[in-house]
VOMI-432672 format. One record per atom (N, C-alpha, C): residue in three letters; x, z, y. Coordinates in steps of 0.2 Angstrom, whole numbers, plus 5000, padded with zeros to 4 digits. Example, Ala and Ser with C-alpha at 12.3 -4.5 7.8 and 13.67 -1.06 7.14 Angstrom:
Ala506650394972 Ala506250394978 Ala506650394984 Ser506450354989 Ser506850364995 Ser506450395000 
This chain:
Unk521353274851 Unk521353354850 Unk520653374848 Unk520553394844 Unk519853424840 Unk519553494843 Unk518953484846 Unk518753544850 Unk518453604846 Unk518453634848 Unk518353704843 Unk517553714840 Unk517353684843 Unk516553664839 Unk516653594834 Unk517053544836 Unk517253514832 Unk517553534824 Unk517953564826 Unk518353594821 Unk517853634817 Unk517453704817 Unk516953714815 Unk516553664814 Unk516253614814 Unk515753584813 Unk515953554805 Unk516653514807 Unk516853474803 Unk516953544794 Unk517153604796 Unk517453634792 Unk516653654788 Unk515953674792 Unk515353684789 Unk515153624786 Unk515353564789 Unk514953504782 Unk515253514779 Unk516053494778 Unk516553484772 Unk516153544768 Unk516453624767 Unk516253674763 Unk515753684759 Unk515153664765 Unk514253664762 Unk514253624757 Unk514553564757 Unk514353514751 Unk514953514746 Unk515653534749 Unk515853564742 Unk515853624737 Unk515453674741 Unk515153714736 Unk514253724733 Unk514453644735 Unk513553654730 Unk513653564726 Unk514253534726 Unk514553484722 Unk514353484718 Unk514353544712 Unk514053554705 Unk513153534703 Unk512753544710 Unk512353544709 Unk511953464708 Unk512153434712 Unk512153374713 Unk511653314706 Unk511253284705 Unk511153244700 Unk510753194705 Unk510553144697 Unk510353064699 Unk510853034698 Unk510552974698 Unk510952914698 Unk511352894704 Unk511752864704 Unk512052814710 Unk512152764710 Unk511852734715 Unk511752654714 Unk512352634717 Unk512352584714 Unk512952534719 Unk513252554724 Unk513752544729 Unk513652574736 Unk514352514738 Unk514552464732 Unk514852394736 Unk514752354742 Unk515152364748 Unk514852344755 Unk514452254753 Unk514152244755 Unk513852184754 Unk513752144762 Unk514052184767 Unk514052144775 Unk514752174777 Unk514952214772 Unk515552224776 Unk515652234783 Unk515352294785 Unk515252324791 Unk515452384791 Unk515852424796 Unk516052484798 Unk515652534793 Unk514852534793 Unk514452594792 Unk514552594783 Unk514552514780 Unk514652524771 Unk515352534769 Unk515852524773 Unk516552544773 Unk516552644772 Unk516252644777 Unk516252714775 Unk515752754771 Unk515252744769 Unk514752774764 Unk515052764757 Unk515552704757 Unk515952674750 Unk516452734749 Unk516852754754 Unk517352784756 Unk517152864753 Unk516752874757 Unk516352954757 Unk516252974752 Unk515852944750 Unk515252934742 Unk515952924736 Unk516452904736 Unk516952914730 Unk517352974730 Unk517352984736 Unk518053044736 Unk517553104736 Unk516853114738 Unk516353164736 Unk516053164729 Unk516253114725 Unk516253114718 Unk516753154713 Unk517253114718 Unk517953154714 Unk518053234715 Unk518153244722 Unk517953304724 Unk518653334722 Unk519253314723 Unk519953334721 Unk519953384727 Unk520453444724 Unk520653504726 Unk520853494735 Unk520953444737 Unk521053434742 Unk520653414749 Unk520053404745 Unk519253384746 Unk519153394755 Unk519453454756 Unk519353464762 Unk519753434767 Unk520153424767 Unk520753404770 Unk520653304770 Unk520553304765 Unk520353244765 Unk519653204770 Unk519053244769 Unk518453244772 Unk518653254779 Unk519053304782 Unk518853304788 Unk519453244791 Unk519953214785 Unk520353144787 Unk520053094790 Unk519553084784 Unk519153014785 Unk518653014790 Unk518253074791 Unk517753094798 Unk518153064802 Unk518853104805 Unk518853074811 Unk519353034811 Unk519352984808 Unk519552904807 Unk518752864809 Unk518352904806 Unk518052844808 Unk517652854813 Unk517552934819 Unk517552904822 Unk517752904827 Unk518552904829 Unk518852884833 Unk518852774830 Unk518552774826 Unk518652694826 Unk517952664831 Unk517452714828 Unk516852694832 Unk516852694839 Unk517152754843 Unk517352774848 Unk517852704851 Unk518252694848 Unk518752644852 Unk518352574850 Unk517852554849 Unk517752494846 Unk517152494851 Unk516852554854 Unk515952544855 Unk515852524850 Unk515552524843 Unk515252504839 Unk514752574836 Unk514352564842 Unk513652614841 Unk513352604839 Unk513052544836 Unk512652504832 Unk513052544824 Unk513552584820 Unk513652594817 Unk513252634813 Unk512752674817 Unk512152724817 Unk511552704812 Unk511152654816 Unk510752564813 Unk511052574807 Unk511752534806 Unk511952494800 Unk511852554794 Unk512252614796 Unk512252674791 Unk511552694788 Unk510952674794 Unk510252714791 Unk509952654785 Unk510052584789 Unk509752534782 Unk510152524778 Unk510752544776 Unk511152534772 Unk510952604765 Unk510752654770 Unk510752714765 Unk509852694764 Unk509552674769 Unk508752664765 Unk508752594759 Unk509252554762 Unk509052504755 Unk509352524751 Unk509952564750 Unk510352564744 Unk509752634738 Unk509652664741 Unk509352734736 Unk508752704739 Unk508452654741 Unk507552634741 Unk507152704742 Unk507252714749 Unk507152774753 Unk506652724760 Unk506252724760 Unk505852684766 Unk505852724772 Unk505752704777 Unk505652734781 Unk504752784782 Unk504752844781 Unk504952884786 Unk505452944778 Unk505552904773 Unk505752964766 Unk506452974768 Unk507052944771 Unk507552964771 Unk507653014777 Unk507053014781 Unk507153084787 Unk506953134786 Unk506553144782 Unk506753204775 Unk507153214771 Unk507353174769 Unk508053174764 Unk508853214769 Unk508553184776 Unk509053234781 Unk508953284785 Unk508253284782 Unk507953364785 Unk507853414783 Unk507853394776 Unk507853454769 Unk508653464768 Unk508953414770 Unk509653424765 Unk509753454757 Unk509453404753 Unk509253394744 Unk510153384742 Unk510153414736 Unk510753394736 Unk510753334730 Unk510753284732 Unk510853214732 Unk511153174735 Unk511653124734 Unk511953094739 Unk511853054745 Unk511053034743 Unk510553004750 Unk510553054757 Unk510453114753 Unk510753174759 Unk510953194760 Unk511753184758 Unk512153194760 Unk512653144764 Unk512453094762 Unk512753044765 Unk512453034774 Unk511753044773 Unk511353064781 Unk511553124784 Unk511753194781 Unk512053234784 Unk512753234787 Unk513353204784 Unk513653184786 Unk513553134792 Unk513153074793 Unk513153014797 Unk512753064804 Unk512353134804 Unk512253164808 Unk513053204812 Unk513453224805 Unk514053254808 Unk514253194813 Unk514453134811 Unk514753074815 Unk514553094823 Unk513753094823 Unk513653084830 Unk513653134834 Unk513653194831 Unk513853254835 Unk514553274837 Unk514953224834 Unk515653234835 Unk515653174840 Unk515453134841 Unk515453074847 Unk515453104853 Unk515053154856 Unk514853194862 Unk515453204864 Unk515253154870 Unk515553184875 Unk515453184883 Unk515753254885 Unk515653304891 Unk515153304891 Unk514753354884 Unk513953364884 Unk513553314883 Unk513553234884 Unk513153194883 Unk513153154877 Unk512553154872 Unk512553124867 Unk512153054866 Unk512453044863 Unk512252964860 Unk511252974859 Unk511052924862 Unk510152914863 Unk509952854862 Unk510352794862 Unk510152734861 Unk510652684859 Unk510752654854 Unk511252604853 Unk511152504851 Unk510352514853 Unk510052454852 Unk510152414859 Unk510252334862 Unk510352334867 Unk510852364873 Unk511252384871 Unk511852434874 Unk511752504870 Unk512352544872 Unk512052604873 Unk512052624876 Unk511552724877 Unk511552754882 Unk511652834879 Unk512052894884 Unk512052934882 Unk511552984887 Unk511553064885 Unk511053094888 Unk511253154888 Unk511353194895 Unk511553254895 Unk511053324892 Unk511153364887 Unk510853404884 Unk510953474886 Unk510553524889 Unk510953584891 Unk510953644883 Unk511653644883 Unk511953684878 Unk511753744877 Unk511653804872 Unk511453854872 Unk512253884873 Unk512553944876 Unk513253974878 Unk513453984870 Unk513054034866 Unk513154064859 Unk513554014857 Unk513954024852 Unk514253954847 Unk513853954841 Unk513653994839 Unk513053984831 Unk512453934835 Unk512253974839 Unk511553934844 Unk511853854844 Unk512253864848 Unk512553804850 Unk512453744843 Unk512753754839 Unk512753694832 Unk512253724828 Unk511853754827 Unk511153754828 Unk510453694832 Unk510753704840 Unk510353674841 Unk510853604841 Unk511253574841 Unk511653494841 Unk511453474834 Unk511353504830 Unk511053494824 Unk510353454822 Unk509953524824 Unk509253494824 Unk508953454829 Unk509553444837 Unk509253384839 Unk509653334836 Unk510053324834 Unk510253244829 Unk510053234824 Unk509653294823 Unk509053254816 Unk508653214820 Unk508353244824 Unk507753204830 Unk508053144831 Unk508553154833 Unk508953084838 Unk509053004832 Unk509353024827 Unk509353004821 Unk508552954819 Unk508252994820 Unk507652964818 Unk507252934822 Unk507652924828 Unk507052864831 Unk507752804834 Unk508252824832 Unk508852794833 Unk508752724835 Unk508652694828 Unk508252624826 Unk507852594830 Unk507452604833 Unk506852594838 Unk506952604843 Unk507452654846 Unk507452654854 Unk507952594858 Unk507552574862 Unk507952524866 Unk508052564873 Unk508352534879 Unk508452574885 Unk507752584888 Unk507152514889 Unk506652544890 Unk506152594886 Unk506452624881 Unk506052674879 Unk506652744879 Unk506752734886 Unk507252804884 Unk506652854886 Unk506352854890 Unk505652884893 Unk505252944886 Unk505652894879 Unk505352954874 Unk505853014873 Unk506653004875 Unk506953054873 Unk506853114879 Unk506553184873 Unk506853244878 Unk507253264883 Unk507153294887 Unk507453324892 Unk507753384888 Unk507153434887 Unk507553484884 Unk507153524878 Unk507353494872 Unk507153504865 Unk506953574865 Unk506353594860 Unk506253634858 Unk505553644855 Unk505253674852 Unk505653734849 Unk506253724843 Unk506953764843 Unk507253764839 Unk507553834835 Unk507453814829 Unk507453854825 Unk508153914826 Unk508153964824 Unk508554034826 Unk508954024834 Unk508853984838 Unk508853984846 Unk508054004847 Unk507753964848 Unk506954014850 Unk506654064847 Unk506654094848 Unk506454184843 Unk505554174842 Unk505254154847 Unk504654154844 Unk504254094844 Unk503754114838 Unk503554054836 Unk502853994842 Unk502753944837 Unk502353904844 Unk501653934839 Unk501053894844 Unk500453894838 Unk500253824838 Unk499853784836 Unk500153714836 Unk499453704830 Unk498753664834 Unk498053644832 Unk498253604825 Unk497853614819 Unk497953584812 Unk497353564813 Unk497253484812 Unk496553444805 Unk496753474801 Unk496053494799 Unk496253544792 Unk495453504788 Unk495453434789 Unk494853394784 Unk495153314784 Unk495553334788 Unk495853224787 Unk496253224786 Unk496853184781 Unk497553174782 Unk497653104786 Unk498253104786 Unk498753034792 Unk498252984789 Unk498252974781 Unk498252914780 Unk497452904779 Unk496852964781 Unk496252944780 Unk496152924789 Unk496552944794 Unk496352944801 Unk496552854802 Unk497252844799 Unk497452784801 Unk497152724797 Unk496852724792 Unk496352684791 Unk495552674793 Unk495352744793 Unk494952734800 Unk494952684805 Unk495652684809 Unk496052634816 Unk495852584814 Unk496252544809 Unk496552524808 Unk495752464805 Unk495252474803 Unk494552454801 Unk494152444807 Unk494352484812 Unk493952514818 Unk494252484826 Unk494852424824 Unk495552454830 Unk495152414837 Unk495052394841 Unk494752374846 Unk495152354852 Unk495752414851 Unk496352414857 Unk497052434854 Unk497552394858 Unk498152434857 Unk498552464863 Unk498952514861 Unk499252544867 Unk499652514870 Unk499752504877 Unk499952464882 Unk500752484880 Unk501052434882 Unk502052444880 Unk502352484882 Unk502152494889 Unk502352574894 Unk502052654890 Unk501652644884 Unk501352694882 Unk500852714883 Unk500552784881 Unk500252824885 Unk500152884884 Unk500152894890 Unk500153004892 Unk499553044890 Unk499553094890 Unk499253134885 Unk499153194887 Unk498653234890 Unk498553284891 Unk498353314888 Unk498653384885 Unk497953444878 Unk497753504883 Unk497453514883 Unk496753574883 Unk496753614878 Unk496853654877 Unk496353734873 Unk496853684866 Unk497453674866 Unk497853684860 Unk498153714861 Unk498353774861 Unk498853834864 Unk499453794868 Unk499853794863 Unk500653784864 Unk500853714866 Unk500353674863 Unk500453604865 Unk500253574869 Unk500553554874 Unk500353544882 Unk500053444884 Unk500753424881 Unk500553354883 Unk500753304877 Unk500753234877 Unk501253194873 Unk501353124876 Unk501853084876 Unk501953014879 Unk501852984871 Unk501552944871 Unk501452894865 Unk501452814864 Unk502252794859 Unk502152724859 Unk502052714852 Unk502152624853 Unk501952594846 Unk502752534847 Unk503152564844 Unk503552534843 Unk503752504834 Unk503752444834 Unk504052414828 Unk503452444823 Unk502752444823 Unk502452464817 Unk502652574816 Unk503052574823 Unk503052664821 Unk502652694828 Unk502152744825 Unk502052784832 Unk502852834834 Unk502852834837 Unk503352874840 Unk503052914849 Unk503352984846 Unk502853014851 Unk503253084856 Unk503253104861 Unk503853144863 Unk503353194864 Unk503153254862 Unk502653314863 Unk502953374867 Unk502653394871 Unk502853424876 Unk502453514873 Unk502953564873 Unk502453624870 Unk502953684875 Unk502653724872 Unk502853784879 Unk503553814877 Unk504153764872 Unk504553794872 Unk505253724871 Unk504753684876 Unk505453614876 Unk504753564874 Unk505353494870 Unk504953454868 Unk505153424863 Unk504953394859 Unk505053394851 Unk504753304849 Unk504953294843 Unk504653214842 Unk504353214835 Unk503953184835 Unk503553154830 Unk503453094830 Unk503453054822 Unk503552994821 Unk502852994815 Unk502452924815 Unk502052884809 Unk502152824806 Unk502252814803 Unk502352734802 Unk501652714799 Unk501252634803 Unk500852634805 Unk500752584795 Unk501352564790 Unk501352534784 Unk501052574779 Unk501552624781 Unk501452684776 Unk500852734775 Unk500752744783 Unk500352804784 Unk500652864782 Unk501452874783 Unk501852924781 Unk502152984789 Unk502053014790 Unk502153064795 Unk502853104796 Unk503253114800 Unk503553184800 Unk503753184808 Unk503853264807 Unk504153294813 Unk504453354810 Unk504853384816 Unk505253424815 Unk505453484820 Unk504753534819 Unk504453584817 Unk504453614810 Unk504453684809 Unk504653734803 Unk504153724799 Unk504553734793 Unk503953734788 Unk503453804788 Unk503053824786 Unk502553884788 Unk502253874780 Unk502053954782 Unk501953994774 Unk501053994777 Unk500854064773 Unk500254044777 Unk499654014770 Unk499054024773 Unk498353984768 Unk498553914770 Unk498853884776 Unk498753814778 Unk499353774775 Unk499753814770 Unk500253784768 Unk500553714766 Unk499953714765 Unk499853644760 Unk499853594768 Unk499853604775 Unk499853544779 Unk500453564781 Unk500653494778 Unk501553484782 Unk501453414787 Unk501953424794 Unk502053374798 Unk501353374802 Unk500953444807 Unk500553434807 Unk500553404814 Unk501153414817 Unk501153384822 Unk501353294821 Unk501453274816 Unk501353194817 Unk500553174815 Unk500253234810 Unk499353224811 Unk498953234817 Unk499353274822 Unk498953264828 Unk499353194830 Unk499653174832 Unk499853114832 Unk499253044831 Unk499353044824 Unk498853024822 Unk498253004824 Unk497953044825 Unk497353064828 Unk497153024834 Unk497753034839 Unk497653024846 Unk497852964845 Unk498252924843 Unk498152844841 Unk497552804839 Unk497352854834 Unk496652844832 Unk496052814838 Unk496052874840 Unk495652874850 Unk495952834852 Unk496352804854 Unk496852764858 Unk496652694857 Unk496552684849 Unk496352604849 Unk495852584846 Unk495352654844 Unk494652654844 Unk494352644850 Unk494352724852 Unk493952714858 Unk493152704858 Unk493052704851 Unk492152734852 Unk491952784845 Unk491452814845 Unk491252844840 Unk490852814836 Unk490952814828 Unk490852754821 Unk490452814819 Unk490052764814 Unk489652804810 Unk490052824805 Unk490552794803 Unk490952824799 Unk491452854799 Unk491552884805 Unk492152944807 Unk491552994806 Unk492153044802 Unk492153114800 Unk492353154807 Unk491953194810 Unk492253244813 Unk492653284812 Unk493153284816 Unk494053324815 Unk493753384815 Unk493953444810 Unk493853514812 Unk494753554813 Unk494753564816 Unk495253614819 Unk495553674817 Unk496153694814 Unk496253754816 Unk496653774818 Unk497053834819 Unk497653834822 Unk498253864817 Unk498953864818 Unk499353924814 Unk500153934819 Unk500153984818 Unk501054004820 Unk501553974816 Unk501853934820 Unk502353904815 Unk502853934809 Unk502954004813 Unk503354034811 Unk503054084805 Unk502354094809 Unk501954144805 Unk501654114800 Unk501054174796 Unk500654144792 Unk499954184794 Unk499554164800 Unk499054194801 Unk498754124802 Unk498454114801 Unk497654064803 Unk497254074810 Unk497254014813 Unk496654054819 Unk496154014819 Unk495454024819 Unk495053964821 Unk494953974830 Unk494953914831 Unk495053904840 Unk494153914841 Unk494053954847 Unk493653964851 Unk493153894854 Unk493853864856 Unk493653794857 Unk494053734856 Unk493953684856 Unk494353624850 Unk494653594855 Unk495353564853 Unk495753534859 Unk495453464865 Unk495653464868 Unk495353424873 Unk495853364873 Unk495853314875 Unk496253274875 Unk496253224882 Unk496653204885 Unk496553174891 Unk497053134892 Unk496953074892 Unk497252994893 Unk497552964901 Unk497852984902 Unk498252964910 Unk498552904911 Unk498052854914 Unk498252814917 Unk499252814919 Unk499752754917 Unk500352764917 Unk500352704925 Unk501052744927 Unk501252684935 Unk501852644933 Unk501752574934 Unk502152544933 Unk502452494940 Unk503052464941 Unk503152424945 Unk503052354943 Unk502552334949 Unk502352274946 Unk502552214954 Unk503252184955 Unk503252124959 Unk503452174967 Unk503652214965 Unk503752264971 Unk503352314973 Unk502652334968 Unk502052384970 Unk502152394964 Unk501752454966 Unk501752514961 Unk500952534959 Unk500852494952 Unk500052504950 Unk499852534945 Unk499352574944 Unk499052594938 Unk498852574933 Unk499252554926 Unk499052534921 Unk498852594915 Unk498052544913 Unk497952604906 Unk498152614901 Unk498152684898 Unk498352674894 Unk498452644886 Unk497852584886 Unk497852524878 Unk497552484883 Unk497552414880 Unk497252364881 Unk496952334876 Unk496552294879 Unk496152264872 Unk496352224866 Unk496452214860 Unk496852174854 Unk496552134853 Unk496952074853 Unk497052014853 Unk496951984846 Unk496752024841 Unk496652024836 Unk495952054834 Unk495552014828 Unk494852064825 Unk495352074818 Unk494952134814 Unk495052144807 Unk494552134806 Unk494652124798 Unk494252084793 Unk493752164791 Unk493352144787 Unk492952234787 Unk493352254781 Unk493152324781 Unk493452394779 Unk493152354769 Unk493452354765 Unk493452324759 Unk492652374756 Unk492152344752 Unk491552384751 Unk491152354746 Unk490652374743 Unk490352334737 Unk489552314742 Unk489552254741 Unk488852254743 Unk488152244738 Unk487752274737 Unk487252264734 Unk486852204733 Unk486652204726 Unk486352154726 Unk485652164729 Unk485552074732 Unk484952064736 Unk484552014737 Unk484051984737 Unk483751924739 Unk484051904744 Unk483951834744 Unk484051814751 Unk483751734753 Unk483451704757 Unk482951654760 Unk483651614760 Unk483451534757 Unk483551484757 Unk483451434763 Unk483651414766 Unk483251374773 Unk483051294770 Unk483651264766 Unk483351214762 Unk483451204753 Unk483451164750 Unk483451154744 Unk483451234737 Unk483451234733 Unk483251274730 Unk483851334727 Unk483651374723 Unk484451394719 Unk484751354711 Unk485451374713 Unk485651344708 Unk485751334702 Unk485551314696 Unk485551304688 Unk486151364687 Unk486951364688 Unk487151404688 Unk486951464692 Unk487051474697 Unk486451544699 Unk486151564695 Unk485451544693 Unk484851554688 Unk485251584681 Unk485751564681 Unk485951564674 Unk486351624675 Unk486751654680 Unk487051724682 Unk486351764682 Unk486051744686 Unk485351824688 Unk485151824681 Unk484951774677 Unk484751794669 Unk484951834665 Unk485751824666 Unk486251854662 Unk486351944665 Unk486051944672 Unk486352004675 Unk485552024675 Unk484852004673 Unk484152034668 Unk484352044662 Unk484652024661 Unk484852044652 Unk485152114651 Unk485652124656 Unk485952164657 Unk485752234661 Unk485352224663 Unk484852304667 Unk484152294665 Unk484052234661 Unk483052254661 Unk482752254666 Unk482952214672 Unk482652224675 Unk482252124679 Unk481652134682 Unk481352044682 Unk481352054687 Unk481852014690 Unk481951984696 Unk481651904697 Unk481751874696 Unk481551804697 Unk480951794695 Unk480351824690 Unk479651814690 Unk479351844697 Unk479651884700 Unk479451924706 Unk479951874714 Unk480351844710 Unk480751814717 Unk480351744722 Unk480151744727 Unk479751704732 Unk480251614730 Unk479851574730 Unk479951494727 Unk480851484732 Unk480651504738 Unk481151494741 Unk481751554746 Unk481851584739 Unk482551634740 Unk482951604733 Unk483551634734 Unk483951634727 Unk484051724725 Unk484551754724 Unk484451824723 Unk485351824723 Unk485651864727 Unk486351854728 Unk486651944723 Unk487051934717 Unk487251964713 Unk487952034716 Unk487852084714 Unk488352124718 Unk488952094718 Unk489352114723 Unk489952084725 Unk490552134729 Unk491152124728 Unk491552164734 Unk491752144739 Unk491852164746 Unk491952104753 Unk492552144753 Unk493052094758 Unk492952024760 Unk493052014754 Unk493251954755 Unk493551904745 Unk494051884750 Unk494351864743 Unk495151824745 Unk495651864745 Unk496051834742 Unk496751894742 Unk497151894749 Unk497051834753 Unk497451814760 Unk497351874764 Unk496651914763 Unk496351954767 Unk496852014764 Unk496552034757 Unk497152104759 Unk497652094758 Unk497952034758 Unk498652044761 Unk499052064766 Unk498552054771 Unk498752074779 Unk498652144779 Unk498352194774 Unk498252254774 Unk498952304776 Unk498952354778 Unk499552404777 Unk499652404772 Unk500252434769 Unk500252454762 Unk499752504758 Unk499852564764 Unk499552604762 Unk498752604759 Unk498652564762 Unk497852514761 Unk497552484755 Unk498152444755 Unk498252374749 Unk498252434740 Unk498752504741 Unk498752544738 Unk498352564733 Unk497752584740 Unk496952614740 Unk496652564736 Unk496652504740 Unk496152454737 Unk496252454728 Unk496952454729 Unk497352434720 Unk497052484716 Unk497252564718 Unk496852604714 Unk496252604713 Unk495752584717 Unk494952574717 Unk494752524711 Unk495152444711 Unk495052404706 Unk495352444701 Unk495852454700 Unk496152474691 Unk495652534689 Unk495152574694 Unk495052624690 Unk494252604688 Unk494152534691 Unk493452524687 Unk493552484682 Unk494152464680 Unk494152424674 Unk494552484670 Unk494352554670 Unk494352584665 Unk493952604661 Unk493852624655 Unk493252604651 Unk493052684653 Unk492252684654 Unk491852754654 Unk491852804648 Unk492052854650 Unk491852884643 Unk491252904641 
């Protein structure tokens, strides 16, 4: 028997996406199950009869909804969650972190609607208030305290299953410690907005390459705790590094909220309101403080080549600017862990077990001392070729025992930037293709 927020629920997808059907374009890829599992059985299912869109569209939609999940339900097969999110990221080549915008915006494309729908699923799963929070290694469900309102109410079951959705994939039981207690800020349930510190001079992808050049330490597997200072609204954050994602549970004065980075991409999101305002242009600024504090985390010293963060502040909701008095503070709290029946203080990164190769760079040409035998016929015959080409006498003036080493880019080898992030390898790509463009 269908509970009355069910029923509403099912009757708000169904409607929404049948009255914006027309809008819909792009292509459609395939959507043939290829493992034949629960989650491509239905995407196959969905995606055909949302094409058709027959006069009966409704009636139908809310048939197959709870078919299937009354199957997931009688089967445990909460793993159907997983199969549904790679099955929609491989098929429309949506990487991870692009399809959590695809179900955060809700575009009307079928990448989006296939994800909004797979949110209806797990909202319809709950039960006696407990929703689904982990399906990797078991499942686990977690009591949410409901707002009374019914608008409120599927308001907020909504926008925490966008959250819950997207760290789905990643959470095992020992990382339940990242899901909230009690969510917020949530949009038309909180009436006022938060204020919430912006880098307003570095993006995700200039801080994590910094790291990532610089990295020294990694974060310990229990994480680590977070204390802010002088950032208005935002109080704390627990921080892991799961599977290449930071994943982060932030603590502000109206609940707690999550922010994700993928450590490949250097792509961001959270889920916090978009804001109008001068600072428009910073979206996800809560995954760039993220960012940041990862940065700190497995640096851990000051480089000549960090850029000082400069700060400002904005109302989510609003659009005034604040420059802060004082710039946030950040404070690292040793985590307690059980260790053989005590209970000890561990920090929180430890040292990586790994070096990086250096940050890719041109090195200038330069003499350099010989300790035995002389320079090479071929050498001699590059420095000549590279006096021909600047005018400039090098070797009349070079000491009998140097050679003269010719500009270069470091490291060499391709083996090296291959182990780069993507986002890196991208940088590097673009730097070559744009000097083999002819100068004007």
């Amino acid at each position: 028997m269908e509970t009355v927020i069910e029923r509403d629920l099912i009757e708000m997808f169904g409607q929404y996406f049948y009255n914006i059907h027309g809008q819909f374009s792009g292509e459609i890829p395939s959507l043939k199950p290829q493992h034949f599992n629960l989650a491509e059985e239905w995407i196959e299912r969905l995606t055909k009869l949302f094409l058709v869109c027959p006069n009966d569209y409704l009636s139908q939609h809310r048939k197959l909804t709870l078919e299937i999940v009354e199957r997931v339900r009688k089967k445990r097969a909460y793993y159907f969650f997983v199969d549904a999110l790679k099955t929609i990221e491989r098929k429309f080549n949506l990487p991870f972190p692009a399809y959590i915008v695809e179900l955060r915006e809700a575009k009307p494309n079928v990448a989006s609607f296939l994800l909004t729908e797979l949110l209806l699923i797990w909202a319809l799963l709950e039960k006696e208030g407990r929703f689904l929070v982990c399906v990797k290694d078991g499942y686990q469900r977690k009591h949410f305290p409901l707002p009374e309102n019914p608008e409120e109410r599927k308001a907020f079951i909504l926008q925490v299953g966008q959250q819950i959705l997207a760290f789905l994939p990643f959470i095992t039981p020992q990382h339940l410690d990242l899901i909230p207690d009690r969510f917020g800020p949530i949009h038309n349930v909180d009436k006022e907005a938060i204020r919430v510190p912006i880098i307003v001079n570095q993006s995700i992808a200039e801080i994590l390459e910094d790291a990532y050049f610089h990295q020294r330490y990694v974060i310990h597997p229990v994480g680590a705790a977070v204390q802010l200072k002088n950032a208005y609204d935002i109080q704390a954050m627990l921080v892991k590094v799961i599977d290449g994602k930071i994943i982060a549970k932030i603590s502000t004065s109206k609940g707690e909220t999550i922010a994700l980075v993928d450590l490949e991409t250097a792509q961001g999101v959270d889920f916090l309101l978009k804001h109008g305002g001068p600072l428009i242009q910073v979206r996800d600024a809560l995954a760039l403080l993220v960012a940041s504090v990862y940065h700190d985390l497995v640096v851990r010293i000051e480089t000549p080549t960090k850029r000082k963060r400069k700060y400002a502040f904005r109302a989510v909701e609003g659009e005034r600017v604040i420059l802060p008095e004082e710039e946030p503070i950040f404070i690292y709290i040793p985590q307690k862990i059980r260790v053989g029946g005590e209970i000890k203080e561990v920090s929180p990164c430890q040292p990586a077990p790994f070096r990086r190769s250096p940050r890719p760079h041109q090195v200038r040409e330069h003499p350099m001392r010989l300790w035995r035998g002389e320079m090479s016929e071929y050498q001699r015959r590059r420095v000549e070729e590279f006096e021909r080409e600047t005018g400039f006498k090098i070797l009349e003036k070079l000491p009998p025992d140097h050679t003269f080493v010719l500009p270069f880019s470091s490291p060499k080898g391709a083996e090296v930037i291959a182990h780069y992030p993507l986002f890196i390898k991208r940088k590097v790509e673009a730097e070559m293709l744009s000097k083999l463009q002819p100068s004007s």
